[in-house]
C-alpha positions in Angstrom: 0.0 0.0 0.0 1.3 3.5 -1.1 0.7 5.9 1.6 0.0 8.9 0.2 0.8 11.4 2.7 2.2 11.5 6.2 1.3 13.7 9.4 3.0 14.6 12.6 0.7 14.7 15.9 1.9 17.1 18.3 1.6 16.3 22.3 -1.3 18.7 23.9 0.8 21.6 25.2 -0.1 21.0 29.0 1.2 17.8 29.3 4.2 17.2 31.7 6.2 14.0 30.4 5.4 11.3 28.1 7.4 8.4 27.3 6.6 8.7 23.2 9.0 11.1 21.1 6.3 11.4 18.4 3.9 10.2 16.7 3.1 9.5 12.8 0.5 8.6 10.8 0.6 7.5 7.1 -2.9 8.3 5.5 -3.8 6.3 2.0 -7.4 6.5 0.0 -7.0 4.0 -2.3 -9.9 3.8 -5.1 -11.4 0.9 -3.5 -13.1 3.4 -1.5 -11.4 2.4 2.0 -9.1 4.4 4.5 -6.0 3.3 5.4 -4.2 4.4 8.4 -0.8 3.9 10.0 -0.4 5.3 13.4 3.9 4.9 14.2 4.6 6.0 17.6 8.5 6.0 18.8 9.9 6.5 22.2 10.1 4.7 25.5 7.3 1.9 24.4 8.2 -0.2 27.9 6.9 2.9 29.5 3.2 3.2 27.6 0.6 1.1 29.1 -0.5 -1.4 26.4 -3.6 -3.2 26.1 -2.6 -6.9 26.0 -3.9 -8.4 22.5 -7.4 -9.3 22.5 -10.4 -10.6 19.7 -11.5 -7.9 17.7 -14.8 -6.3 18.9 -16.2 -3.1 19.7 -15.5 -2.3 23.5 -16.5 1.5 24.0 -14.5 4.4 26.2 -10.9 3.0 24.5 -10.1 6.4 25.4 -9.9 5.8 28.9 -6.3 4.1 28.1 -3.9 3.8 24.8 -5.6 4.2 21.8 -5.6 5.5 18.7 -8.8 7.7 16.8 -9.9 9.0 13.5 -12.6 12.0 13.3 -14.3 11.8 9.8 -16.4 14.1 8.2 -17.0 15.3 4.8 -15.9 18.7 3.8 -18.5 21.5 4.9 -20.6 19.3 7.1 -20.8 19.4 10.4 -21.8 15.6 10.9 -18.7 13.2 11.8 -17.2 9.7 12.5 -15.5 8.6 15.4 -12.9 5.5 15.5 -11.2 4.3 18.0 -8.3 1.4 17.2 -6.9 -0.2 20.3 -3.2 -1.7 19.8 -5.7 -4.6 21.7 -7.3 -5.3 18.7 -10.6 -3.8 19.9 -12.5 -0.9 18.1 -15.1 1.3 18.5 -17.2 3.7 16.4 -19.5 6.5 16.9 -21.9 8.7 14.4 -22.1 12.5 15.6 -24.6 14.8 14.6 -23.2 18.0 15.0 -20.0 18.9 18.1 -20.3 15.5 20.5 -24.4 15.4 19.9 -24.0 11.5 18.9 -26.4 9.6 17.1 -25.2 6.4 16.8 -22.8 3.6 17.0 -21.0 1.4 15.1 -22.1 -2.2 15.6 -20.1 -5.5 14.1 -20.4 -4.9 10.3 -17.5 -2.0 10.4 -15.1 -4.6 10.8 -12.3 -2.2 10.7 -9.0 -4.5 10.4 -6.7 -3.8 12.7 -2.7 -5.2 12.6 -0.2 -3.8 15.1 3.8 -4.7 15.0 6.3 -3.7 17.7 10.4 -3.4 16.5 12.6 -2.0 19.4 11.4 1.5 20.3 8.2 1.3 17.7 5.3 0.6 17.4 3.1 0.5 14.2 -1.1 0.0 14.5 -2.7 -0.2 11.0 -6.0 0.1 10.8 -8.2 0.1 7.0 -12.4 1.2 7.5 -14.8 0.5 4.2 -16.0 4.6 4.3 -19.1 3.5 2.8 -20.2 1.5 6.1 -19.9 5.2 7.8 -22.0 7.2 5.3 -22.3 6.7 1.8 -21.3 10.1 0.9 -17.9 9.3 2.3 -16.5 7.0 -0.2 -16.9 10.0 -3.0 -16.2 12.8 -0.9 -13.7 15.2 0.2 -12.8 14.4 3.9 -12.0 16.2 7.0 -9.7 14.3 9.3 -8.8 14.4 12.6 -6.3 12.0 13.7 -5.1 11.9 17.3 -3.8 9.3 20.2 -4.3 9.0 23.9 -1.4 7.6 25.3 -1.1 6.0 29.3 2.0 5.7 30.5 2.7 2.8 33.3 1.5 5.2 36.3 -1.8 5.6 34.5 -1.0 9.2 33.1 -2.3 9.9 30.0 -1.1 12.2 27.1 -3.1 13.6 24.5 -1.8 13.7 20.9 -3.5 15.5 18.0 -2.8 17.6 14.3 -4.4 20.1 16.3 -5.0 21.7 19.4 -7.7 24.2 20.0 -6.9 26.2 23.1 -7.9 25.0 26.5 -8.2 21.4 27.1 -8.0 19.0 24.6 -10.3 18.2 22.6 -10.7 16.1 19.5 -14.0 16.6 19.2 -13.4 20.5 18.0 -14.1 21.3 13.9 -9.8 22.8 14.7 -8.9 19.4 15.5 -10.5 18.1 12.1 -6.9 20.0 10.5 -6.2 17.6 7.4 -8.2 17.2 3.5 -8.6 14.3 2.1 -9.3 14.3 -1.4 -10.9 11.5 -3.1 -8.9 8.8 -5.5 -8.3 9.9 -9.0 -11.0 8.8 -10.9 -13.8 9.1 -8.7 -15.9 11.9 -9.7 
């Protein structure tokens, strides 16, 4: 797979210490209307509380400990998707109105597939959603994304990792942290 572009998250500003350096993710929108994501994160990985490996299945409030997210939207409109990929194995997905007014969830037939290797101080989580099973608008759309991480260290402290930060707390939820386009595949107009 060819990623087609790369983004940097940036650590939420408040945060004291966290035992990641950074975090990348390679973001590809291949014409067979999917989304492919690679979240890289590098540091201190004996430090970062990591779900042990688990069935895949939706288990809500991933958030709570190390995961990974995807905010989804289609340019202009205030309606969005939530992901959550756990390095677990586990998912979750939520349908959103408008600004955290959800409507939904994400049952079984997502199936997002999830793969996650570990080599010395990194560790890579790939995770590839059919956009049609969000909203069939996505698959032809241009997108909004917001991609972000919440990472626990081993004393339970968590750091928050985004494109974007709008001041104050952070926030994922917030149309600044939705900070990258996503055109569709050449071809699909």
């Amino acid at each position: 797979m060819t990623i087609a572009q790369t983004a940097r998250l940036l650590c939420h500003p408040t945060t004291q210490a966290t035992p990641l350096l950074g975090i990348e993710v390679g973001i590809s929108r291949p014409a067979s209307g999917s989304l492919v994501l690679t979240f890289r994160a590098e540091g201190d990985l004996a430090r970062v509380r990591w779900p042990p490996p688990r069935p895949p299945r939706v288990v809500h409030q991933l958030w709570e400990h190390t995961c990974f997210e995807a905010f989804i939207a289609a340019a202009d409109e205030p309606a969005y998707h939530e992901l959550n990929f756990a390095p677990s194995g586990e998912w979750a997905g939520y349908a959103f109105r408008s600004y955290r007014e959800v409507t939904g969830l994400a049952d079984e037939a997502l199936a997002p597939r999830i793969e996650v290797r570990r080599a010395g101080d990194r560790l890579e989580l790939d995770a590839s959603v059919a956009l049609d099973r969000l909203a069939r608008s996505y698959a032809r759309a241009p997108l909004r994304l917001g991609l972000s991480a919440v990472i626990e260290d081993q004393e339970g402290a968590l750091s928050y990792w985004s494109l974007r930060h709008p001041a104050g707390r952070p926030d994922f939820h917030h149309a600044d942290a939705l900070a990258l386009r996503l055109e569709p595949p050449p071809g699909e107009w």
